[in-house]
C-alpha positions as CSV (number, residue, x, y, z in Angstrom):
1,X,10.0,5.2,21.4
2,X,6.1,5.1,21.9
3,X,3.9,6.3,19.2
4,X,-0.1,7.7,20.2
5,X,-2.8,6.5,17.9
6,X,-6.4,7.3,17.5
7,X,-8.7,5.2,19.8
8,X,-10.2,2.7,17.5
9,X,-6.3,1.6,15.8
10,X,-5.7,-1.8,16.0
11,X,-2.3,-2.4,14.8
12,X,-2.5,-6.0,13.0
13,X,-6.1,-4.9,11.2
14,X,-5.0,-1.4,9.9
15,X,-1.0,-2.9,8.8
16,X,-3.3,-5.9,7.2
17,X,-5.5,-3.9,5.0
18,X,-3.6,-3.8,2.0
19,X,-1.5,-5.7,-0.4
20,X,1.9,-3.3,-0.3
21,X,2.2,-5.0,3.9
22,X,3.9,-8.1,2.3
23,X,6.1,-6.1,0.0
24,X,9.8,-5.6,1.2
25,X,10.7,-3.7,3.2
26,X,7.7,-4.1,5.2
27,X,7.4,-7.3,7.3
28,X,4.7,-8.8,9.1
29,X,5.2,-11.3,11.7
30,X,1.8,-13.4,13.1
31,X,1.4,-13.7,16.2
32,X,2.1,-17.0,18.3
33,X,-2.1,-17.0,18.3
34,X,-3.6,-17.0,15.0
35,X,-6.9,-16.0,15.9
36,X,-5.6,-13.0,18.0
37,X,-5.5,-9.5,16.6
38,X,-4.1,-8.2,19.4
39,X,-0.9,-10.2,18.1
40,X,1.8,-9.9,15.5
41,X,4.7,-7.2,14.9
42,X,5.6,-5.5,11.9
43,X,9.2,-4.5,11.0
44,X,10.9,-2.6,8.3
45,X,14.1,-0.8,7.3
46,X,13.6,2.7,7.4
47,X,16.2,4.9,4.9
48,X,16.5,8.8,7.8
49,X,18.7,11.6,7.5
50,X,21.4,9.5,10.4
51,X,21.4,6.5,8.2
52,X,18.7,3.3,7.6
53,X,17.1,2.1,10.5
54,X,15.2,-1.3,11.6
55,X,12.2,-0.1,13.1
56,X,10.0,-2.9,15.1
57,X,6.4,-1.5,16.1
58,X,4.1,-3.6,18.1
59,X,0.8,-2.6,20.1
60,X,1.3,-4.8,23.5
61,X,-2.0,-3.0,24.9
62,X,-4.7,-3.7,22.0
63,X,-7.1,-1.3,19.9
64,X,-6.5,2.1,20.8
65,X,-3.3,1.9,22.6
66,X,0.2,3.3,21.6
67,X,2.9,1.9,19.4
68,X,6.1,0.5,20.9
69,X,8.9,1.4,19.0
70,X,12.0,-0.3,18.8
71,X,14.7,0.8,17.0
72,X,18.1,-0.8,15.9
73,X,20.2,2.4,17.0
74,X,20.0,5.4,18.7
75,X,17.4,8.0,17.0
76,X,18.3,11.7,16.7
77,X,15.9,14.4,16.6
78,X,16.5,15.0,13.3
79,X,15.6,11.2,12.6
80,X,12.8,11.3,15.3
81,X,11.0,14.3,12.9
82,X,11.0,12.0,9.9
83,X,10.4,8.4,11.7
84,X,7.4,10.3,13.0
85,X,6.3,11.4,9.4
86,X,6.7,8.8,7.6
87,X,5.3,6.5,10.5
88,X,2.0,8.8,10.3
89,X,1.7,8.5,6.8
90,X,2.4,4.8,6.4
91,X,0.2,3.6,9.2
92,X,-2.1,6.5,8.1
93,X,-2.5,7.8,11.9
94,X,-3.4,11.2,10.8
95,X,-6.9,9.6,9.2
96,X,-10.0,11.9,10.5
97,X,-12.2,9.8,13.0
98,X,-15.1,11.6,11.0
99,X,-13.9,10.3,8.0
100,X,-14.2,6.4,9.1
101,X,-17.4,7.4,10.7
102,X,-18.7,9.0,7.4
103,X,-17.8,5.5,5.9
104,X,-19.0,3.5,8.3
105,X,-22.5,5.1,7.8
106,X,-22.4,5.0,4.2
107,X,-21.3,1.1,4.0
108,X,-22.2,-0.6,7.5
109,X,-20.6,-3.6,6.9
110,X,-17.6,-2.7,7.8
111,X,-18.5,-0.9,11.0
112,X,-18.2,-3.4,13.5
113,X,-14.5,-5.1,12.2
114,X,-13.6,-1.3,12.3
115,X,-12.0,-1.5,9.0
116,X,-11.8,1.8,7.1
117,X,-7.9,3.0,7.2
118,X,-5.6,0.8,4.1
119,X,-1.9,0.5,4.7
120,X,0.6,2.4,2.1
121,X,4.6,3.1,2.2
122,X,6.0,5.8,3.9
123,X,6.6,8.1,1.0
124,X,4.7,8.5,-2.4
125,X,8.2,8.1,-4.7
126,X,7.8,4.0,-2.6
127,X,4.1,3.8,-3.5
128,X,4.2,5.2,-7.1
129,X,6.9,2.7,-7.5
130,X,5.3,0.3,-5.7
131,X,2.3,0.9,-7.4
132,X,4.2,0.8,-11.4
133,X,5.9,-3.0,-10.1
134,X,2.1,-4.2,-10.1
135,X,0.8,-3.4,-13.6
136,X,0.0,-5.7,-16.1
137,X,2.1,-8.7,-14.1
138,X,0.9,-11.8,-11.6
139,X,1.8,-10.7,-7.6
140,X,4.7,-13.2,-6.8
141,X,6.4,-11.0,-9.7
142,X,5.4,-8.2,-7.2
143,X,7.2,-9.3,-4.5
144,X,10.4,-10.5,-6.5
145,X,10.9,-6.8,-8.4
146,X,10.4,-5.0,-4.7
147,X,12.9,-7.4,-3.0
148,X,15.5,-6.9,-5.2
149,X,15.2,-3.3,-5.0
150,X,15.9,-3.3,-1.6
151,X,18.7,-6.0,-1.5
152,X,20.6,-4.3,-4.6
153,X,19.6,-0.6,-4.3
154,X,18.8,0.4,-0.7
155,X,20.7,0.8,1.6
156,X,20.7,-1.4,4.2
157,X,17.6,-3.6,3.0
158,X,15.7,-0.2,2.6
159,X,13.5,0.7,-0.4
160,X,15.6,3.1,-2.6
161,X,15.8,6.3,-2.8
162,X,14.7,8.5,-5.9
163,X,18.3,9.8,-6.0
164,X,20.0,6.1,-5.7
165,X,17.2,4.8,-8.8
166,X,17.7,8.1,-10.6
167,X,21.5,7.2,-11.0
168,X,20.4,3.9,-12.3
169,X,21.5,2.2,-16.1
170,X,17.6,1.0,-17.2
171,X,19.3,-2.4,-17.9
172,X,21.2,-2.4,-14.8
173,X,17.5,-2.8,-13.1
174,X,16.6,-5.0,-15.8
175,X,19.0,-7.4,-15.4
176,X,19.4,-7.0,-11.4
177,X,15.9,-6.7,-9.9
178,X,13.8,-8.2,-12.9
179,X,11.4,-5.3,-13.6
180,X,11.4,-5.9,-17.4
181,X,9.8,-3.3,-19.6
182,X,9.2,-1.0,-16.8
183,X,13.5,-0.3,-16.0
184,X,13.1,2.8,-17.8
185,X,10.1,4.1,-16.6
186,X,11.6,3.9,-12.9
187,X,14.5,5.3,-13.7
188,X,13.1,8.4,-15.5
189,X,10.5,8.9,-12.9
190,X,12.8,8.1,-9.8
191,X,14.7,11.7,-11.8
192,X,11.5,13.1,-11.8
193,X,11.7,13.1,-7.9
194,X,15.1,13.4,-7.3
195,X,15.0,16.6,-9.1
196,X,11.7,17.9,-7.9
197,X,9.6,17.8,-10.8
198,X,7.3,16.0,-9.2
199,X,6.6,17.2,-5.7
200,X,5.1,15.1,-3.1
201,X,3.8,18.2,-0.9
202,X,1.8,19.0,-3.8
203,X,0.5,15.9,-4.5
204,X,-0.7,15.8,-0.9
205,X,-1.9,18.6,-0.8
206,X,-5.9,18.6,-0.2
207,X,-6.7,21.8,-1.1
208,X,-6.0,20.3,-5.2
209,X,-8.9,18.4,-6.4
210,X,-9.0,14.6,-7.6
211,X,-9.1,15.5,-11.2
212,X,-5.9,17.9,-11.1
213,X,-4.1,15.1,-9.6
214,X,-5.3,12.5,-11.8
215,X,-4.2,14.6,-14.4
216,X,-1.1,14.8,-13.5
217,X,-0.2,11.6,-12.5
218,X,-1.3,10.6,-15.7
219,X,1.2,12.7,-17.7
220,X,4.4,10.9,-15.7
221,X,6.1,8.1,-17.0
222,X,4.5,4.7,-16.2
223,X,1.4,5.7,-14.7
224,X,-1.8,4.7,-17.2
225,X,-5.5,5.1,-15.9
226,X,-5.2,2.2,-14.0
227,X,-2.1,3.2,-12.1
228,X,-3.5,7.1,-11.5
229,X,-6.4,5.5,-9.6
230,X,-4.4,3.1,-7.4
231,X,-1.7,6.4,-6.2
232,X,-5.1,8.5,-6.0
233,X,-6.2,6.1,-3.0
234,X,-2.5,6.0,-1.9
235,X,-2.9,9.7,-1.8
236,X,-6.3,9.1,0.3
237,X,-8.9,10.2,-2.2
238,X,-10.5,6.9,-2.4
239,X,-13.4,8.2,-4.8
240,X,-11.5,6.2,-7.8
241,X,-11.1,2.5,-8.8
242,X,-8.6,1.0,-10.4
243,X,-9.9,-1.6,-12.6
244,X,-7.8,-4.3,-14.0
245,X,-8.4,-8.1,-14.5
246,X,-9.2,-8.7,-10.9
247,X,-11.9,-6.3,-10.9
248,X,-13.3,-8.6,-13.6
249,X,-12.4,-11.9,-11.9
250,X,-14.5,-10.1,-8.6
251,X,-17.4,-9.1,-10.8
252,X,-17.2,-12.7,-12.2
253,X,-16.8,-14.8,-9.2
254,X,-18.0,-12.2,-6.3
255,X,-20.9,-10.7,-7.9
256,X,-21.9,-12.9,-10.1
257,X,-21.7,-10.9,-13.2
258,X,-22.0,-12.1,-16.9
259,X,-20.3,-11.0,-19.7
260,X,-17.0,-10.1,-21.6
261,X,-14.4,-8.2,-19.6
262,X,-15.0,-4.5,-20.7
263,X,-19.1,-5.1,-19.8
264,X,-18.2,-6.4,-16.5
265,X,-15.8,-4.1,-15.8
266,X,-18.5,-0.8,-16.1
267,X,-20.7,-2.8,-14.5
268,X,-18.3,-3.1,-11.3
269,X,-17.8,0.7,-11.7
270,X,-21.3,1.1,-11.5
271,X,-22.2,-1.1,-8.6
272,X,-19.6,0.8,-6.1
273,X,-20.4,4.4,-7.8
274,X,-23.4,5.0,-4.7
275,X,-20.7,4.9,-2.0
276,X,-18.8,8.3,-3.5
277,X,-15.6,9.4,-1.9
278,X,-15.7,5.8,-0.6
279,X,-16.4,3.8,-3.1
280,X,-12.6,2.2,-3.1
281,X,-12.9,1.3,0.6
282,X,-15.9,-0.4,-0.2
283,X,-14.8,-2.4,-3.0
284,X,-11.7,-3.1,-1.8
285,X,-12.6,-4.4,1.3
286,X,-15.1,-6.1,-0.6
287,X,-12.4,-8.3,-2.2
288,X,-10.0,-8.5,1.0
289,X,-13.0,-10.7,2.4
290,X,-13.0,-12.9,0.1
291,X,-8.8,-12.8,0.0
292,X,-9.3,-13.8,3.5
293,X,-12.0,-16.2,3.0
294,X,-9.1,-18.4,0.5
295,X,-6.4,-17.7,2.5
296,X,-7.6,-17.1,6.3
297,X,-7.6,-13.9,8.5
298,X,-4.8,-11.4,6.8
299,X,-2.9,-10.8,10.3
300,X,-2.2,-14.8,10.0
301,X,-0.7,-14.3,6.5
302,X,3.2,-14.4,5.9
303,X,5.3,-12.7,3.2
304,X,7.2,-15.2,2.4
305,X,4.5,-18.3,2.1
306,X,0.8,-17.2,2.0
307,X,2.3,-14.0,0.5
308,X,3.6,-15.8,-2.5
309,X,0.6,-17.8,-3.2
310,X,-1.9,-14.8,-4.7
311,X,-1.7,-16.1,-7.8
312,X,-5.4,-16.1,-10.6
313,X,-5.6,-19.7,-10.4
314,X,-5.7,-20.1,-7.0
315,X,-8.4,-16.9,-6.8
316,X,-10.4,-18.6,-9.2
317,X,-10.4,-22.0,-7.4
């Protein structure tokens, strides 16, 4: 299969944008050239209506060419509708042109890298859970919880479904995938979705505002004020932050800031609060240079070693 994209998508900068590209099922493989952006493939287990699926994507012909799509068994049309979707949404393909422009114009410095669109999973029930597996917990635990959720639940080395979580014991995920307090906060919200309580078309619906969403998102199980603002930019309102200890350690280390945690915190707010509907682009872009700046170029960087080592010591450092 070959996939369009918009002119300006480069494959290895737009799957390296965010932290959820080195959590299973996704895969990133670097390029034999580190330095080449042009380079790398990405890979994941995809759970369609025929069954899982490997899917490998590359972009052989640069910025602004299509997607090569390989696939690890024949694809119906019925699996071709929702690889398309979820492709769409994961890669976030359907992304206005005006709307990086807008950003680019608001916050120049990330006009010439092109950097605007951040990766996320190819269904909200992956990022909400994705998103409740990094609370309150250092990111190798991260990558652990979301690898044995694949190996044990999905099928096929897929992320689970809501309807194979929702049939879940709380301790069975407890003892299995090591997601601690949060085994039955999955569980009741992977019900949630299996059932239809929560509905993703509504959730992705623009026409609801930011508030209406944040509202609800903070009334499910899990989800505090912290969470609400991470699914809001998963959603692609990015007007929100989500401010936790590495906002401070950013503040502290980035921007110099003095000051206890909760000062320093407001005072992050405050500084990204000019770019709007942007400001988490800005900000989190903002720390993804200086990610890169510790660790190298984020296309170089592999799940499995560089991945691993995102620890607060080593940000600190």
């Amino acid at each position: 299969m070959r996939l369009a994209v918009p002119r300006d998508y480069l494959l290895a900068r737009d799957v390296c944008s965010y932290g959820y590209f080195l959590l299973e099922p996704n895969l990133w493989v670097p390029g034999p050239h580190a330095r080449a952006t042009r380079a790398g493939t990405f890979k994941r287990v995809l759970d369609l209506p025929g069954g899982p699926v490997t899917v490998t994507i590359t972009q052989p012909g640069g910025k602004g060419t299509e997607l090569v799509l390989a696939c690890s068994r024949k694809i119906q049309k019925s699996d071709k509708q929702v690889l398309t979707r979820q492709l769409t949404r994961m890669l976030r393909l359907d992304e206005p042109a005006e709307t990086l422009r807008a950003f680019h114009k608001l916050d120049p410095r990330w006009k010439k890298s092109g950097r605007g669109r951040l990766f996320r999973s190819p269904t909200l029930f992956e990022d909400v859970i994705k998103t409740i597996t990094s609370c309150n917990v250092a990111w190798p635990s991260t990558i652990r919880m979301n690898r044995r959720l694949c190996e044990v639940f999905g099928r096929e080395g897929a992320f689970p479904t809501a309807e194979a979580l929702a049939d879940q014991r709380p301790a069975a995920l407890r003892a299995h995938c090591g997601v601690g307090y949060r085994d039955a906060r999955i569980v009741e919200m992977a019900k949630l979705f299996a059932t239809g309580q929560v509905d993703p078309v509504w959730f992705e619906n623009p026409a609801h505002d930011d508030e209406a969403i944040r509202q609800r998102l903070i009334e499910l199980p899990g989800i505090g004020p912290y969470a609400a603002a991470n699914i809001l930019q998963l959603l692609g309102r990015f007007g929100h932050l989500p401010l936790d200890t590495e906002s401070v350690r950013h503040g502290r280390v980035v921007l110099k800031m003095r000051g206890n945690s909760k000062s320093i915190m407001k005072r992050v707010a405050r500084t990204f609060e000019p770019f709007g509907e942007h400001k988490f682009r800005s900000y989190w872009f903002e720390l993804w240079q200086f990610y890169e700046a510790k660790r190298g170029p984020s296309h170089t960087w592999e799940r499995e070693t560089t991945g691993k080592t995102f620890t607060a010591a080593m940000l600190e450092q």
